[in-house]
C-alpha positions, 0 to 999 in steps of 0.5 A: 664237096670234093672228089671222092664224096657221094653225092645225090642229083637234086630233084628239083633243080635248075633247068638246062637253057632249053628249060628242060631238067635231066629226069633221067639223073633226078635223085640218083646217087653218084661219086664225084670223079673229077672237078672241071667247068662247064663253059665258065661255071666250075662244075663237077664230073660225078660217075652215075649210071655208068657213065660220066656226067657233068653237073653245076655245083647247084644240080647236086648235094652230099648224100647223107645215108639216114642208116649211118 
């Protein structure tokens, strides 16, 4: 995945260190901004909802419109 690809938040994915999952984000559909790390780990930077939000590489995958 690279910046500028559509990406959909997974529904089923990790779980944060409290072990609670972003439901909020769960399924939405965003754009990859930016590329940055979350402590260690490469994460991207996907604008969603308005705003900015972090993710693991594993929290999101491309999005792939069926009607294309």
């Amino acid at each position: 995945m690279k910046v500028g690809d559509l990406v959909q938040i997974k529904e089923h994915g990790p779980t944060t260190a409290g072990g609670d999952v972003w439901h909020e984000f769960m399924g939405k559909i965003g754009i990859i901004v930016g590329i940055g790390k979350r402590l260690h780990i490469p994460a991207f930077k996907v604008m969603l909802l308005g705003e900015v939000v972090e993710f693991d590489h594993d929290e999101v995958e491309v999005f792939l419109n069926e009607a294309s």
